[in-house]
N, C-alpha and C positions, 0 to 999 in steps of 0.2 A: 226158605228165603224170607225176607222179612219186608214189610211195608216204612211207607214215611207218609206221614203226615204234617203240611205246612201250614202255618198262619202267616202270612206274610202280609205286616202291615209298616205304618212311615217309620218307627219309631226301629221297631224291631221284626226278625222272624222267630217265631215259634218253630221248632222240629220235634215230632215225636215220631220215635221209631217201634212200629208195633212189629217184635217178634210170634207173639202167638195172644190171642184173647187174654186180657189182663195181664201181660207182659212188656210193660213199654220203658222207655227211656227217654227224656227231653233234653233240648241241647236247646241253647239262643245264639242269631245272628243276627246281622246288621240287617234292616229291613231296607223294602223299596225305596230310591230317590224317584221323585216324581222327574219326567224326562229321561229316565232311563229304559230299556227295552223289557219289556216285561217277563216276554218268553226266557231272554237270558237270564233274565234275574231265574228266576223258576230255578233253570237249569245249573244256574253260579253254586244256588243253594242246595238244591241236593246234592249235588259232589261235594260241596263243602260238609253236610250232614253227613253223607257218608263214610269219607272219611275220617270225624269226629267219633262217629259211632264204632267205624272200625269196621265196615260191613263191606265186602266185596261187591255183593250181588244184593241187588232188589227189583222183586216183583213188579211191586206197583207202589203208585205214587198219587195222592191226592191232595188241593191246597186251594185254601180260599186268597184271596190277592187282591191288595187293594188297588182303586186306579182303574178299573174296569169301567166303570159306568155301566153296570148291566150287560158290557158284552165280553162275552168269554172270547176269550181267543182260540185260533185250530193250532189242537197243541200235535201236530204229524208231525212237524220238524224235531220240536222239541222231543218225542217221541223217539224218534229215528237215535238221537242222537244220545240219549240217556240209554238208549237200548245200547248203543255199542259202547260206553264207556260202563253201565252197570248191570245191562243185561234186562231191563225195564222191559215188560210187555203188556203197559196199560197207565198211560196217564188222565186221569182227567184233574181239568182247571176249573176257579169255579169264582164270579163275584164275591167279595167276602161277607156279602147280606144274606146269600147261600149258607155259610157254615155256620156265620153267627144264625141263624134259626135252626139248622139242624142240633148244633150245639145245645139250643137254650130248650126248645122243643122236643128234640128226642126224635125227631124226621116226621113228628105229627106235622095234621094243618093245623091252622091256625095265624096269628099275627106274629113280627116281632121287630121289636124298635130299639136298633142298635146307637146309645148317644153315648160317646164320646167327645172328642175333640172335635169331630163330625157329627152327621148324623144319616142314617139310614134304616128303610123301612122294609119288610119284605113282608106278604102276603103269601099263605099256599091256600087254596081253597076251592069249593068247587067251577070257577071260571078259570083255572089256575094261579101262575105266580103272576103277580105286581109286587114290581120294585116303585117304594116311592123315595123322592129327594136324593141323598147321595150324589150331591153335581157339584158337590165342591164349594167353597168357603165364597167365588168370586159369584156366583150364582143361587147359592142354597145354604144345603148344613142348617137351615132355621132351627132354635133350640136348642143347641152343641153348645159343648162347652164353648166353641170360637164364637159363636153369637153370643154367648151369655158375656165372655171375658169384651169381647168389643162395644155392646152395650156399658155395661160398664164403665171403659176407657172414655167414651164418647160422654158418658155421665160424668166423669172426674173430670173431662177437658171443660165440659161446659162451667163447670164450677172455676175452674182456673179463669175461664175467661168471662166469666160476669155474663151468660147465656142462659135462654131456660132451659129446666131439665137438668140443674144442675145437681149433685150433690157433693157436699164439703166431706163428708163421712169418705165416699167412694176417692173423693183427689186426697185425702191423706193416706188411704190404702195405696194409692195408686203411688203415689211418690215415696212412700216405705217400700215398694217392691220393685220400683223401677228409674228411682232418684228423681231429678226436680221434674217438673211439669214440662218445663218446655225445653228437654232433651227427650221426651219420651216420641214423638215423633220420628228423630231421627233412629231412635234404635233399632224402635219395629221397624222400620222401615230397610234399615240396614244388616236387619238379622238373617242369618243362613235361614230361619224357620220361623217367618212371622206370622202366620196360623198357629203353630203350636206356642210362641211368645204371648199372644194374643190371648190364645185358651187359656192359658196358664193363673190369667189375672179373675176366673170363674172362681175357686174357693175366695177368696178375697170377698166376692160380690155377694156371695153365700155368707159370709162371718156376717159382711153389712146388714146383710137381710135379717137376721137372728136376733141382733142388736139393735132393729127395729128403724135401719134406714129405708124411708117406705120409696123413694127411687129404687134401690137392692133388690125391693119385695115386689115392686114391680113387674122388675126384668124376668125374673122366677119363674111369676106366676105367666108373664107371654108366653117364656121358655115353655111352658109346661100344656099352654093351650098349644103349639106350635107341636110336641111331642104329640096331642090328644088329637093332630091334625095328622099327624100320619097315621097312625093308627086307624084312624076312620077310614083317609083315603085308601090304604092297602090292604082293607078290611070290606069295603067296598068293591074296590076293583078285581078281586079276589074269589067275586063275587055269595059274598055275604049278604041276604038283606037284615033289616032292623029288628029280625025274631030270632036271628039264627042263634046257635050255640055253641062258640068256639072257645078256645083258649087265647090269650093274647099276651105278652111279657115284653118289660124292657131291661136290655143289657148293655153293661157298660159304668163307664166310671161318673158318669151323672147320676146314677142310681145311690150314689154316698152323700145325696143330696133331695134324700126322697122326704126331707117333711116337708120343702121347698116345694117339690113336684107335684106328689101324688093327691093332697086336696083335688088340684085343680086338673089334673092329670085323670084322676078316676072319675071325677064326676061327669067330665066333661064323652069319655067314652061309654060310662052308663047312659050318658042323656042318648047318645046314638044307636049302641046295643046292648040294652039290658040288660041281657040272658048270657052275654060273653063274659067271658071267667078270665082275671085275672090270676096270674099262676106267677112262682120265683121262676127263673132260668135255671136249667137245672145243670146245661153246663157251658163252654166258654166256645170260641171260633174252632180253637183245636180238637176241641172234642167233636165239633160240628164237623172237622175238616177229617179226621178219624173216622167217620160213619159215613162219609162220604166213599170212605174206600168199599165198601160194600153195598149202597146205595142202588137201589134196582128196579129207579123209574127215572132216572137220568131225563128221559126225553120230555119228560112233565118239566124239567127249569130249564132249559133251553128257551133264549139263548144266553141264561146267565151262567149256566154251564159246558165248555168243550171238553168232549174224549176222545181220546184216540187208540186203539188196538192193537198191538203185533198178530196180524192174522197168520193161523196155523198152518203149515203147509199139509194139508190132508194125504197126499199121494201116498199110495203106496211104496 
């Protein structure tokens, strides 16, 4: 019988189907809408997987999910019910700050700073896990690419309207990618996905930076103190103190923005812990959500992760 591994984040899910160690296959679907039920989605998706894949029956099933805020949900319903349609006898669910570290880390301890369109942090260490930030665009996310693109925006508006803070570089990017200035309001505003609208306007702010708009180079550099803030704090609450020796890594697509970042990004993690080793990621949520299915301290990320069992009926 064969495994599924999920990444299921806004945009899209990730499915890979592990047959046997080093035999997989990947398929994509439609990811989570936020306001939808989580557990169904779970559930939409692996039937949808499996019938892609073509696979009758599977074991088990593991998937990082965005939309949690650190709490896993009890996947026994979901469970129950993946068992009668695939014959499933072990799911577990997991914060997708979970996979993206097991991913990037290999299931070491250590730090890892997922930025994105988001942003989130996750710590394993010897106090266990802390999760930091991850609350979402309307609360947090500081550093994401949505912070980086809304700074920005808020830069090109001040320039349209003769305010400080402005810059004239950032409001002609800004109206090359999203027509005049003062329709740019209403769009975002009116867009199926004005977070992801939003992020989107972050390489822009990046070309500005490059080209030496020092507004641009600004925003960067906060972004990059704001990344060197979780870090600490999930490195911290992790508990690490200021000698310890860990590993630490950030993943994601702000990472194609590292001359931007890492000046102020490294130094700023050195000044806290020394002796902690900056490493590449060595692989992606999937891969994290993949070694999840094997994963055999489960009760250590609780509660950013739920399992559930088909228990065996022992009787003779």
């Amino acid at each position: 019988m064969a495994d599924l591994a999920l990444d299921i984040g806004q945009t899209q899910t990730r499915v890979r189907l592990v047959d046997s160690p080093g035999a997989t296959e990947e398929i994509e679907l439609d990811g989570f809408r936020y306001g939808s039920d989580i557990v169904e989605t779970v559930r939409q998706r692996c039937e949808a997987a499996a019938q892609a894949f073509g696979v009758k029956a599977v074991r088990a099933i593991a998937g990082g999910v965005t939309g949690l805020y650190g709490r896993a949900p009890e996947p026994a319903d979901l469970l129950r019910s993946l068992h009668r349609t695939l014959g499933v006898e072990r799911v577990v669910i997991a914060d997708d700050a979970v996979t993206s570290h097991l991913g990037a880390l290999e299931g070491r301890p250590g730090v890892l700073i997922a930025a994105g369109t988001g942003i989130v942090g996750l710590g394993i260490g010897p106090a266990g896990v802390a999760r930091v930030d991850g609350v979402g665009s309307l609360i947090g996310d500081e550093g994401s690419g949505w912070w980086i693109g809304r700074r920005g925006i808020i830069a090109a508006l001040s320039a349209y309207d003769g305010r400080a803070g402005g810059s004239a570089a950032l409001l002609s990017a800004m109206e090359e990618q999203y027509g005049p200035a003062a329709d740019v309001a209403a769009a975002i505003a009116g867009s199926a996905s004005p977070v992801g609208l939003v992020a989107s306007f972050a390489p822009a702010v990046a070309a500005a930076a490059r080209a030496g708009d020092r507004t641009a180079g600004l925003i960067w550099a906060e972004a990059a103190s704001h990344l060197a803030d979780a870090v600490i704090a999930a490195g911290s609450r992790a508990g690490y103190a200021s000698d310890s020796t860990f590993d630490w890594a950030v993943s994601g697509r702000l990472t194609g923005a590292s001359d931007l970042l890492d000046p102020v990004l490294d130094r700023l993690v050195a000044e806290r812990f020394p002796r902690a080793g900056r490493v590449p990621p060595h692989g992606n949520a999937l891969d994290g959500a993949e070694r999840l299915l094997r994963y055999t301290n489960l009760r250590a990320l609780f509660p950013l992760v739920g399992v559930s069992v088909i228990e065996k009926d022992t009787d003779d």
